[in-house]
C-alpha positions in Angstrom: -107.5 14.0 -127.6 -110.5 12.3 -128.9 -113.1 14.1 -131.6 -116.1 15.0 -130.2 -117.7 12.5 -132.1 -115.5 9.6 -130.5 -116.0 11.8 -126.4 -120.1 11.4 -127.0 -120.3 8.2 -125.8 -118.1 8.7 -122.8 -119.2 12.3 -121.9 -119.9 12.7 -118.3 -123.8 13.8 -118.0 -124.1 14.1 -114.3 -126.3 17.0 -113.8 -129.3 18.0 -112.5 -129.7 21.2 -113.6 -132.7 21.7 -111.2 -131.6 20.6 -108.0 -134.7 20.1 -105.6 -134.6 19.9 -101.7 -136.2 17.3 -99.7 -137.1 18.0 -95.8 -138.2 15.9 -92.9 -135.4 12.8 -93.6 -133.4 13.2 -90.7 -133.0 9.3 -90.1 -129.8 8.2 -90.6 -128.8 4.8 -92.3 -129.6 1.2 -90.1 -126.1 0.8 -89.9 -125.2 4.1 -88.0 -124.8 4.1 -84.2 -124.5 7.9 -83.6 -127.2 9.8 -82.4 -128.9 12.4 -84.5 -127.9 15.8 -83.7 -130.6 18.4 -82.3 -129.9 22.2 -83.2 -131.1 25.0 -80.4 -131.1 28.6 -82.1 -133.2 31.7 -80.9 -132.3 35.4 -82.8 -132.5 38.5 -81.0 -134.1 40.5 -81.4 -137.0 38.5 -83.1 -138.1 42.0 -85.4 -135.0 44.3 -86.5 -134.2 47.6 -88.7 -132.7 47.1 -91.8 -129.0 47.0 -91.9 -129.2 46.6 -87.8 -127.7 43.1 -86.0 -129.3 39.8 -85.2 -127.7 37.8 -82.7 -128.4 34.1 -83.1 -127.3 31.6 -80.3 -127.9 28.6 -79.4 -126.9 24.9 -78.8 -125.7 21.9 -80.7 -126.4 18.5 -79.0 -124.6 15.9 -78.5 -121.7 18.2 -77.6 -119.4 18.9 -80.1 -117.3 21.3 -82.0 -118.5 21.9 -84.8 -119.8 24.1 -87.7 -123.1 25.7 -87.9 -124.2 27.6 -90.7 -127.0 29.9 -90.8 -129.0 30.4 -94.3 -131.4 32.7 -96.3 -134.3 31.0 -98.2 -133.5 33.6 -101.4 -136.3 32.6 -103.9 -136.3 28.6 -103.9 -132.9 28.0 -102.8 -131.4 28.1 -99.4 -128.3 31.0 -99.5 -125.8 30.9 -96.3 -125.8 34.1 -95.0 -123.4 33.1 -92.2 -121.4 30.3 -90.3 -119.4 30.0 -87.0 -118.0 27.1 -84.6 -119.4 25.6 -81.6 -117.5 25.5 -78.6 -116.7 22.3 -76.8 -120.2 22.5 -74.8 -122.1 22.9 -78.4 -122.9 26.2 -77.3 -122.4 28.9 -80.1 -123.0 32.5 -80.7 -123.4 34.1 -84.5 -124.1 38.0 -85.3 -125.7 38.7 -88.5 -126.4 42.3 -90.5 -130.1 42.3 -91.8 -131.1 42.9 -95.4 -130.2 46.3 -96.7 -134.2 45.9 -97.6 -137.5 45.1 -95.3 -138.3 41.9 -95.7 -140.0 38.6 -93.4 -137.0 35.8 -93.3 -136.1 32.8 -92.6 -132.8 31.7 -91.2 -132.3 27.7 -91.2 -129.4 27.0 -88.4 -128.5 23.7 -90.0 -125.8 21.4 -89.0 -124.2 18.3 -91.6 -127.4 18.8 -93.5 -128.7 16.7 -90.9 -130.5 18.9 -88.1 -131.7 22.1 -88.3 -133.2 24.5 -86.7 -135.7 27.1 -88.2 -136.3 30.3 -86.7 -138.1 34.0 -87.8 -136.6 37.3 -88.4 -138.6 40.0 -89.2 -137.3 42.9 -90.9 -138.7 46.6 -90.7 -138.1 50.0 -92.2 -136.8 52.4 -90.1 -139.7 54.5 -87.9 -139.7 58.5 -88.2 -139.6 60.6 -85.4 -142.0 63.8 -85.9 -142.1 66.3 -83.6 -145.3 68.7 -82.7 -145.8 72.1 -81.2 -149.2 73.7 -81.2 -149.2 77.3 -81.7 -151.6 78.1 -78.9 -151.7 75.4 -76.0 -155.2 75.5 -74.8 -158.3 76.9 -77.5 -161.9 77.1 -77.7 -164.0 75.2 -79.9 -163.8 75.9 -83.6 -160.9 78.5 -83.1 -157.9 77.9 -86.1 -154.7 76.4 -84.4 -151.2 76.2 -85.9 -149.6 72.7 -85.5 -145.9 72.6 -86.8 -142.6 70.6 -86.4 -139.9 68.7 -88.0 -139.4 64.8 -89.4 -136.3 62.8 -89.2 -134.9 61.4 -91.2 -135.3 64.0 -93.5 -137.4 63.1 -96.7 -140.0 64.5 -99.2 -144.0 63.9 -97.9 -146.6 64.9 -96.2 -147.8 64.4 -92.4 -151.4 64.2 -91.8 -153.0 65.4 -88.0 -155.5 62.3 -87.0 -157.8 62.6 -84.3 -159.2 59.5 -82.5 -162.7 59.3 -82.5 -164.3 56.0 -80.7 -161.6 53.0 -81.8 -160.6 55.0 -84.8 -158.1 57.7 -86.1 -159.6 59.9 -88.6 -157.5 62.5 -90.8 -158.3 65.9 -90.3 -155.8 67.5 -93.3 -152.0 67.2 -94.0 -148.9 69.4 -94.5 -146.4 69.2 -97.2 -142.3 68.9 -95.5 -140.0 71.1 -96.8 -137.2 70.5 -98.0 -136.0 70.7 -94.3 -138.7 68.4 -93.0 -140.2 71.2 -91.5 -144.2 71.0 -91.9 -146.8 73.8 -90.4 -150.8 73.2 -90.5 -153.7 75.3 -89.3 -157.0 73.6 -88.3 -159.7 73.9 -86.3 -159.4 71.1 -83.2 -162.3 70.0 -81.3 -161.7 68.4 -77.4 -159.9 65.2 -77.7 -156.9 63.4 -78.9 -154.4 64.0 -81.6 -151.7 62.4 -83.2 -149.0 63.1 -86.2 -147.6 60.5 -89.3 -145.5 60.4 -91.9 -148.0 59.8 -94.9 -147.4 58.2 -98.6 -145.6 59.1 -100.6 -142.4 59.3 -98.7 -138.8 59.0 -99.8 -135.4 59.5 -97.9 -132.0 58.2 -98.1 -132.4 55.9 -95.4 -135.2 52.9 -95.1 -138.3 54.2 -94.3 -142.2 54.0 -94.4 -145.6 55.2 -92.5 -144.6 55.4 -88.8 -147.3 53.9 -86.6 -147.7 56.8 -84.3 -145.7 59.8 -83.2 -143.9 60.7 -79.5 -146.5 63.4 -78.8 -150.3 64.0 -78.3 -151.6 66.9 -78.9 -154.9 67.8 -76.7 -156.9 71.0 -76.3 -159.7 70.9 -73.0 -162.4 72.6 -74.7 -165.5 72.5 -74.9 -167.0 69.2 -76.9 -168.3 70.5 -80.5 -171.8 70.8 -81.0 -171.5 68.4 -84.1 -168.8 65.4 -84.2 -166.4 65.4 -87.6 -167.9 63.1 -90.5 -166.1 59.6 -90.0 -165.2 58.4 -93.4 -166.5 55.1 -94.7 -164.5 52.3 -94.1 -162.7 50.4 -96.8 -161.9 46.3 -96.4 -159.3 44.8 -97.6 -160.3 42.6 -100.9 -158.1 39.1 -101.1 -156.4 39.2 -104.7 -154.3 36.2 -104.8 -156.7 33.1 -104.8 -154.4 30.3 -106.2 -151.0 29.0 -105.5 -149.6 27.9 -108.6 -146.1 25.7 -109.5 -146.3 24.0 -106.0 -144.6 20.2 -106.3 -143.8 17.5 -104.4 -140.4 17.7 -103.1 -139.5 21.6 -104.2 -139.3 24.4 -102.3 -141.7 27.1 -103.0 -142.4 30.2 -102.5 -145.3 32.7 -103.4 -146.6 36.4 -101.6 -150.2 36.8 -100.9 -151.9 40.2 -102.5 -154.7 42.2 -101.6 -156.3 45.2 -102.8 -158.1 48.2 -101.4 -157.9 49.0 -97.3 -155.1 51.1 -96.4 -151.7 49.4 -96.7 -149.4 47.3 -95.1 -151.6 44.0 -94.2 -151.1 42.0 -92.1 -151.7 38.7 -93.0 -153.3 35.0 -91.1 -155.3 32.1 -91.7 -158.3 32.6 -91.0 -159.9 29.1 -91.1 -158.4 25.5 -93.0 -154.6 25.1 -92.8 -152.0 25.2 -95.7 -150.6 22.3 -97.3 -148.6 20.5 -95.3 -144.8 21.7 -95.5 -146.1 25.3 -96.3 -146.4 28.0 -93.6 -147.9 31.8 -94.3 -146.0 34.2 -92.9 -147.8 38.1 -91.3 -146.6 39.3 -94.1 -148.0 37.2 -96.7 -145.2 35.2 -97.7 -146.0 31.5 -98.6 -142.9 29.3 -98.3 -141.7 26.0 -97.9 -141.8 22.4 -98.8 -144.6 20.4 -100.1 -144.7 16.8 -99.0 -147.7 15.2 -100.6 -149.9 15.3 -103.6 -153.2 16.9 -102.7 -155.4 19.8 -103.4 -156.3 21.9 -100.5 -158.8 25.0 -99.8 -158.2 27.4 -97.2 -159.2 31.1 -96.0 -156.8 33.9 -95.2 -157.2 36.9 -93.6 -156.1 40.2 -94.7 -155.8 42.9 -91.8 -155.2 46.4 -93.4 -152.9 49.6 -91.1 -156.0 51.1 -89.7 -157.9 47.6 -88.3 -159.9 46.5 -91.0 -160.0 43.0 -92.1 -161.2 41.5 -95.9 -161.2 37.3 -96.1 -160.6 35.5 -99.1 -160.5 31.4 -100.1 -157.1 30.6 -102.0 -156.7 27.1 -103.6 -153.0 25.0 -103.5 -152.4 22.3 -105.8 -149.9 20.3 -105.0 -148.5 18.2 -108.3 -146.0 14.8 -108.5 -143.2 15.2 -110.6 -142.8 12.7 -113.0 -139.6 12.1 -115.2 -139.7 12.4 -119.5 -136.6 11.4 -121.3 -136.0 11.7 -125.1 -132.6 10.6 -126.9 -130.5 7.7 -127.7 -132.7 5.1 -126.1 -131.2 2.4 -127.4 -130.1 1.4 -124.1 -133.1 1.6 -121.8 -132.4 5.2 -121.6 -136.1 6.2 -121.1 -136.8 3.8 -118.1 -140.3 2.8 -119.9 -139.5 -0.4 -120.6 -138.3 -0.1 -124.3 -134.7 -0.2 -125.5 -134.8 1.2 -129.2 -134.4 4.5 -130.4 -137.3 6.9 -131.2 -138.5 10.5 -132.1 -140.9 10.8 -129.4 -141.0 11.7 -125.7 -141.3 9.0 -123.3 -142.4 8.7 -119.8 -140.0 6.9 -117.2 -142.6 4.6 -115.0 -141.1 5.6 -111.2 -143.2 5.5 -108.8 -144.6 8.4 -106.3 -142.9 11.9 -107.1 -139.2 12.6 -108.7 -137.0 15.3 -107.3 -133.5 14.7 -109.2 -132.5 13.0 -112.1 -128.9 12.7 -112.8 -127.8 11.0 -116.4 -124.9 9.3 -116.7 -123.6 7.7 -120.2 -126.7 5.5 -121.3 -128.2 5.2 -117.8 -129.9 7.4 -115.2 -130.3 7.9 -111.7 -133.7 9.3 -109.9 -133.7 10.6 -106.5 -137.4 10.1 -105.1 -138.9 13.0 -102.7 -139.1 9.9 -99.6 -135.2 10.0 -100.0 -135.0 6.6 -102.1 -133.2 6.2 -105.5 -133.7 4.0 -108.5 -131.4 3.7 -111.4 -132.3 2.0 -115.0 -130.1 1.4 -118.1 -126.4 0.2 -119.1 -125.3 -1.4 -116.1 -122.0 -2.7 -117.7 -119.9 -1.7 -114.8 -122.6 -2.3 -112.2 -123.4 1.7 -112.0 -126.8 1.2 -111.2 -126.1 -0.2 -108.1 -128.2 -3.7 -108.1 -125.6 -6.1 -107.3 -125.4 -7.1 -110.9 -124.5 -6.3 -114.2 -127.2 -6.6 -116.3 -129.3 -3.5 -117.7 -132.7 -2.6 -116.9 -135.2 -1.3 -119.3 -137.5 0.5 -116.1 -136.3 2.1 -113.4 -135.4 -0.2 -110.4 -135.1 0.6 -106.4 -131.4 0.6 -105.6 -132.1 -1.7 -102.4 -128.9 -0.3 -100.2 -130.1 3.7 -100.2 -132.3 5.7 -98.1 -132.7 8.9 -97.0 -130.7 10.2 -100.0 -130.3 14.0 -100.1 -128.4 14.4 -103.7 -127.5 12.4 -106.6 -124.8 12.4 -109.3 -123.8 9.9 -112.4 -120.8 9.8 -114.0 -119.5 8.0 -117.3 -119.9 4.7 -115.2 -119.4 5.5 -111.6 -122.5 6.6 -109.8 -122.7 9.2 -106.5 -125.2 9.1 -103.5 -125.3 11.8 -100.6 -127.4 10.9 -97.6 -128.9 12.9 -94.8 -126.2 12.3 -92.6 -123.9 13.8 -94.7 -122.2 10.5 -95.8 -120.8 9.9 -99.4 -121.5 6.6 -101.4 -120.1 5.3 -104.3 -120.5 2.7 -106.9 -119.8 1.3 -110.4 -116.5 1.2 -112.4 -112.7 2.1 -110.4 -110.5 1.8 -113.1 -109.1 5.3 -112.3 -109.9 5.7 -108.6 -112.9 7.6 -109.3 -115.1 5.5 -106.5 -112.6 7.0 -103.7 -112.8 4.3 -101.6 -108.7 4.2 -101.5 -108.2 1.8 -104.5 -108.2 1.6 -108.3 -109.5 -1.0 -109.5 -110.4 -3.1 -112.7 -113.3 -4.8 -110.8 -116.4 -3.1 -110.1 -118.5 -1.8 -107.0 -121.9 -3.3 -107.9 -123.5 -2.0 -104.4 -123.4 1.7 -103.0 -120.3 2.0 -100.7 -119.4 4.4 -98.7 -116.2 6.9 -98.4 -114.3 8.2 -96.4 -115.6 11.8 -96.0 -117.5 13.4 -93.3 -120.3 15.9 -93.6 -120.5 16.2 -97.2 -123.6 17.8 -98.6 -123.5 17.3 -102.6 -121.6 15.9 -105.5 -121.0 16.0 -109.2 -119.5 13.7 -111.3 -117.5 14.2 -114.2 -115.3 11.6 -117.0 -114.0 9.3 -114.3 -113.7 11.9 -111.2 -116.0 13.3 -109.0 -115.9 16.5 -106.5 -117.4 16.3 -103.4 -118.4 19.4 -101.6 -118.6 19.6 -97.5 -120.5 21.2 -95.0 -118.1 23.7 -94.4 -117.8 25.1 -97.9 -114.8 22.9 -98.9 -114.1 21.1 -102.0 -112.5 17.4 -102.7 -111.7 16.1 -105.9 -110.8 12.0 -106.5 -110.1 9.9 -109.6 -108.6 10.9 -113.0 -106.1 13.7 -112.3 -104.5 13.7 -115.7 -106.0 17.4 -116.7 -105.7 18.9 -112.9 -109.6 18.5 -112.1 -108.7 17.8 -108.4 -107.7 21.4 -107.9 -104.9 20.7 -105.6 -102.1 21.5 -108.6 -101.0 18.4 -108.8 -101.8 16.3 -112.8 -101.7 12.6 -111.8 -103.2 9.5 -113.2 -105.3 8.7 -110.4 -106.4 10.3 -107.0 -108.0 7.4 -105.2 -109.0 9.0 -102.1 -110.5 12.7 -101.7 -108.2 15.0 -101.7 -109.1 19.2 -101.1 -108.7 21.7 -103.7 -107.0 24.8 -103.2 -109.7 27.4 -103.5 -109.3 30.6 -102.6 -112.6 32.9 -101.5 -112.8 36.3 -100.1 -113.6 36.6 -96.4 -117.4 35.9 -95.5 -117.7 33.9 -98.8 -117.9 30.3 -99.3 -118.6 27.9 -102.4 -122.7 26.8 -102.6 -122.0 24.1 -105.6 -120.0 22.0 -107.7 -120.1 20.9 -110.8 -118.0 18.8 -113.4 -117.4 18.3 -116.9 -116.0 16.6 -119.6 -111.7 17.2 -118.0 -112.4 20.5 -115.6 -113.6 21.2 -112.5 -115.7 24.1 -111.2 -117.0 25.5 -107.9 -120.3 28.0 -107.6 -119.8 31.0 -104.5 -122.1 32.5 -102.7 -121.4 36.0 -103.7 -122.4 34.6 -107.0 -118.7 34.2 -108.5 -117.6 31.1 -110.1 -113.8 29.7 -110.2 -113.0 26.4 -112.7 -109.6 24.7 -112.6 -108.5 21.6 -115.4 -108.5 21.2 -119.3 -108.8 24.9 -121.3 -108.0 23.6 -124.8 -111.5 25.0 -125.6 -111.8 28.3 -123.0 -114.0 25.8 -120.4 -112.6 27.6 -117.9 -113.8 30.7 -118.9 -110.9 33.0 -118.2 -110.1 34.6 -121.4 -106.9 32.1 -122.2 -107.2 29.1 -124.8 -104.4 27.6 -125.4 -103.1 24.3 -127.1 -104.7 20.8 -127.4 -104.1 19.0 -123.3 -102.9 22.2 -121.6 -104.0 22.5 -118.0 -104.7 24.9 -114.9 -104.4 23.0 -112.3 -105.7 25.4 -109.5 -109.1 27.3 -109.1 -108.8 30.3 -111.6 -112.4 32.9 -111.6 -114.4 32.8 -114.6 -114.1 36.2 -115.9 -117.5 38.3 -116.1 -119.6 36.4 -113.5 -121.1 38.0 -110.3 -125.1 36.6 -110.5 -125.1 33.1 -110.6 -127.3 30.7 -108.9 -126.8 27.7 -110.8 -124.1 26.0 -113.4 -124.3 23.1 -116.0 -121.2 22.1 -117.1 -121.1 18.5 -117.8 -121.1 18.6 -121.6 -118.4 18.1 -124.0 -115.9 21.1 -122.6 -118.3 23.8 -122.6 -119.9 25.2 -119.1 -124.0 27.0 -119.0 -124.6 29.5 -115.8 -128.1 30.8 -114.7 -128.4 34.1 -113.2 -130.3 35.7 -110.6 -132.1 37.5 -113.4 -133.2 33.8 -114.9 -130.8 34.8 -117.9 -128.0 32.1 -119.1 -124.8 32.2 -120.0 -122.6 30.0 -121.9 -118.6 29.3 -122.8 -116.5 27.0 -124.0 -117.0 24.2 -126.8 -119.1 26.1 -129.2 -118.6 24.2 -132.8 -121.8 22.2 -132.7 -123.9 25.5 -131.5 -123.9 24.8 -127.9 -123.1 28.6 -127.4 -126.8 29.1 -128.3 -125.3 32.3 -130.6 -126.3 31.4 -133.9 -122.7 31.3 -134.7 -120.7 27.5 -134.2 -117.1 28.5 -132.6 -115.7 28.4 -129.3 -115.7 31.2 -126.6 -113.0 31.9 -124.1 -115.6 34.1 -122.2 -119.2 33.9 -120.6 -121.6 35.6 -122.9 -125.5 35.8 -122.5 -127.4 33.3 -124.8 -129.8 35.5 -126.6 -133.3 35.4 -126.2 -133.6 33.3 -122.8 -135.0 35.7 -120.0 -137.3 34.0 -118.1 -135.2 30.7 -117.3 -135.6 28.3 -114.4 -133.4 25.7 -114.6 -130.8 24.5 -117.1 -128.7 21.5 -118.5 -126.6 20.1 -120.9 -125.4 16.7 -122.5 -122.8 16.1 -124.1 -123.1 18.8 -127.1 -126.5 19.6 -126.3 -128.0 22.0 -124.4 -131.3 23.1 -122.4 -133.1 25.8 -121.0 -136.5 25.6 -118.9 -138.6 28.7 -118.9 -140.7 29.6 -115.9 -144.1 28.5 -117.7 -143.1 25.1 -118.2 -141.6 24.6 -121.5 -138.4 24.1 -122.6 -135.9 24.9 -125.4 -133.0 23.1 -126.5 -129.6 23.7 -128.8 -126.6 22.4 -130.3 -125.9 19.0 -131.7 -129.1 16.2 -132.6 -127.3 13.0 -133.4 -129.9 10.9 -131.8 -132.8 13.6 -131.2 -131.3 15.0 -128.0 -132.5 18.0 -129.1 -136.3 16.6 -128.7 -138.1 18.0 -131.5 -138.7 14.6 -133.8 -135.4 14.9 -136.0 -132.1 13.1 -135.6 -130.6 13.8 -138.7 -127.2 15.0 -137.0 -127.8 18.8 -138.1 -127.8 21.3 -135.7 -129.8 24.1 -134.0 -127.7 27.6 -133.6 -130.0 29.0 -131.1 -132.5 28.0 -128.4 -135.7 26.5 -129.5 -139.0 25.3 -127.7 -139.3 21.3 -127.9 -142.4 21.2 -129.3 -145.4 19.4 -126.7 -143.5 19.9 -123.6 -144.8 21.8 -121.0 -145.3 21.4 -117.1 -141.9 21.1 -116.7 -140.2 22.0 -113.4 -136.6 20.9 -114.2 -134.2 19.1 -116.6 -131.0 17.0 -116.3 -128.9 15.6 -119.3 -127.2 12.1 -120.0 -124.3 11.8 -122.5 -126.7 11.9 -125.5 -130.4 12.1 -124.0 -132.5 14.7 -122.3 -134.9 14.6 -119.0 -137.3 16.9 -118.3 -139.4 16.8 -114.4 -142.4 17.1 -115.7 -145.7 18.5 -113.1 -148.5 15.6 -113.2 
């Protein structure tokens, strides 16, 4: 094995650790002659109880067999809640169990990430049932009645007795449920209308909430009153939330309106203006969606309270570009700003309109642009940048062949495009297969080519292999097989066409992401499990056993201790980062150089927490470096600082134990890692 002095310069750096999704490129490459594919899908029914079933069907055209998965927009990533096959017409059928809480969704049907469908699903507490009895059916004005009864489902509250006066219900007094449910109220009723619900606060075992009305009226045919009840004044709802904030080009967003005062739920509109495009506003006051321009927009909402009343209120949306910042070796054109020597400082890549993904490869990078086009800038030694020749460029230039590029991945010196049609493309150096085009060869691919794989929908990169995962949740591995990191238990010298790893899931789960390091392979699931498979001389694979120099698992194995992730980083030198659901990280593997972020400097066999990181966004790592975006923008860094990857002005190859903010960088949205430099997507 090489020291991981002598692995730097070959270290994989493939990730993005912030991974952003771009919508509306549904037009396939000039070259393609198939149609695009058009996804029908209607739910039913279109509002639901919690824990009840949807029922989604629909059509896929042209006619086909195929898979159709349905997913969950779950913060700002896309989660799939569900998949089924098509029949030979296209025609499918798919029954879902809603939220176990209330919430407003939306399911994306979505077919070879390249149609899609989006429909609403709203989802509702459970309505109570109260029953009334007066005590005397018919009374004369001002004489004391007894109204009683019971609520399911049981709970501790109150009811309150309204009467409707004009448009309005009005509270005339409320009963405390016993610990049966069972309420009893005396009053004194005047001629009209009545009605019975469940007030705040209210608690059962099962969903619940205000109901909007109960089953039964209660009216007396007396004589009017000589002097109406006092009609309280009426409260508006006041607009709280007035700004969007962290909206970018490119990334999906999401944001819930507020309001205060008025008498809750609200119900929620736009009153006048429109959102940024790519955002919609749902009733409930959900802001989601894409952003597909840089602009800054003004708008009114409307806030419509339980009992009628309406408030107004102007929010402002910003809508940044996301620029790219590199820092690092540089010595190579690294930065993309037109300089190839090393210095302390943060530079600015010059790219053009607004970056979603950067992926770093060993001394060059890749940048995936939000209109679906990629430029590349660097080494270009083994034509990785995919120009048609071999010489380097110092600022980022358009890679000619590409469009409507989905995802992104460098290697060593192979590089990895996805497109909207769910093809695979590959270029640079083939010495071990890695290109998976069938061959292995000592002559490079200096243009994007594609392989022989349908439907995939991302891909990572790792030290002369690649994985490749599909539209139906599986996983193919090519090149470089010494160390197992195909998955399929075989250890050979080269893989030159994709071949599918052996992954094993629970029913009704499926692997969301891939990612690849410096000799081991790993796969993210969507019940928030991860499973690796390849070299564990240094625990990488996270399973407790570390064993001698070279030793292998060739087949997925789970990583001990993990059940929140949403995102890995493992393309440093043998050591793996995983962010959780709770925006905390975890770390394993290769720890000598501090990359456990510990304050110790040894390996770990296991996933522990990295202390102090709680609020984290994004993360990535280079090769024995490692970083952490926080959600306001800023970003800290640890382990090894050869060549200033750890971005703080100082490359006297000391070390940093535990995370630390790189001082005068903020507005960042996401990072990425080459071998020994840093990239940070930085708001503009």
């Amino acid at each position: 094995m090489l020291t991981p002095t002598q692995l730097r310069r070959y270290a994989p750096l493939s990730a993005l650790a912030l991974l952003l999704s771009v919508t509306g490129a549904t037009t396939v490459a000039a070259a393609a002659t198939k149609p695009a594919a058009h996804v029908k899908a209607v739910a039913a029914p279109a509002t639901v109880a919690v824990g009840d079933q949807v029922t989604v069907t629909g059509s896929v055209s042209p006619k086909a067999a195929t898979t159709v998965l349905v997913q969950r927009l779950v913060g700002k990533k896309w989660t799939t809640v569900g998949h089924t096959k098509t029949a030979k017409n296209g025609a499918y059928t798919l029954t879902l169990h809603a939220p176990t809480k209330p919430a407003a969704l939306t399911l994306r049907v979505t077919r070879a990430a390249s149609a899609s469908a989006t429909l609403h699903v709203r989802v509702v507490k459970a309505a109570f049932h109260v029953t009334a009895q007066p005590a005397v059916g018919s009374v004369t004005t001002a004489q004391p009645v007894v109204v009683s009864g019971k609520v399911s489902p049981r709970g501790k509250g109150s009811v309150s007795l309204d009467r409707l006066v004009g448009a309005r219900w009005v509270s005339l007094g409320k009963a405390t449920l016993t610990a049966g449910s069972a309420y009893s109220l005396s009053t004194t009723l005047a001629a009209g209308s009545y009605r019975l619900r469940v007030s705040k606060p209210f608690t059962t075992t099962v969903a619940g909430g205000v109901s909007k009305t109960f089953e039964e009226v209660v009216t007396t045919p007396t004589t009017p009153p000589t002097a109406p009840p006092t009609t309280p004044g009426i409260v508006v709802p006041v607009v709280s939330t007035t700004t969007l904030t962290g909206a970018t080009v490119g990334a999906a967003f999401h944001q819930t309106l507020a309001a205060t005062a008025g008498t809750a739920p609200y119900t929620w509109s736009v009153a006048s203006g429109s959102l940024p495009t790519g955002l919609s506003l749902l009733p409930d006051g959900d802001v989601f969606g894409t952003p597909v321009a840089v602009a800054t927009f003004s708008f009114t909402v409307r806030a419509t309270d339980a009992l009628g009343h309406s408030g107004t209120g102007s929010v402002t949306a910003i809508v940044h570009a996301v620029g790219v910042r590199s820092w690092g070796y540089g010595l190579n054109g690294e930065y993309g700003d037109g300089t190839h020597a090393s210095t302390l400082a943060i530079s600015a890549a010059s790219l053009p309109g607004t970056t979603t993904t950067v992926a770093g490869g060993d001394n060059f990078a890749l940048a995936l642009q939000a209109d679906g086009t990629v430029y590349a800038w660097g080494v270009n030694t083994f034509g990785q940048l995919g120009v048609g020749d071999t010489n380097p460029r110092y600022t980022p230039v358009l890679v000619t062949t590409l469009s409507n590029v989905t995802a992104i991945a460098a290697g060593v010196d192979a590089s990895y495009a996805v497109t909207s049609n769910g093809t695979l493309y590959s270029w640079g150096n083939d010495a071990a297969g890695q290109l998976g085009n069938g061959t292995a060869s000592n002559t490079p691919t200096l243009v994007p080519t594609a392989i022989t794989l349908a439907n995939v929908v991302s891909v990572a990169a790792g030290n002369q292999f690649a994985l490749a995962l599909t539209g139906n949740s599986a996983v193919y591995g090519f090149g470089a097989d010494t160390f197992g990191v195909v998955g399929d238990g075989s250890t050979l010298a080269q893989v030159t066409t994709p071949t599918r790893a052996s992954i094993s899931t629970p029913d009704r789960v499926y692997v969301t992401a891939v990612a690849a390091g410096q000799a081991a392979s790993y796969a993210l699931l969507s019940d928030g499990t991860v499973q690796s498979w390849g070299l564990k001389e240094h625990g990488q694979l996270g399973n407790v056993t570390m064993t001698g120099m070279g030793t292998v698992q060739p087949t997925p194995v789970p990583v001990t201790g993990l059940s929140t992730v949403t995102a890995l980083a493992c393309n440093g030198f043998e050591f793996c980062l995983a962010l959780h659901t709770n925006h905390t990280v975890s770390a394993w593997g290769y720890g000598v150089t501090g990359e456990m972020g510990d304050g110790g400097g040894a390996d770990s066999t296991l996933a522990a927490a990295v202390p102090g990181l709680t609020d984290i966004t994004s993360i990535a790592a280079a090769h024995t470096t490692a970083y952490a975006v926080h959600a306001n923008g800023t970003v800290s860094s640890w382990g090894y600082d050869g060549s200033n990857e750890l971005g703080n002005g100082d490359a006297t190859n000391s070390t940093t134990l535990s995370p630390a903010l790189i001082p005068g960088l903020t507005g960042v949205v996401g990072a990425a890692a080459g071998a020994v430099d840093g990239y940070a997507l930085q708001a503009r």
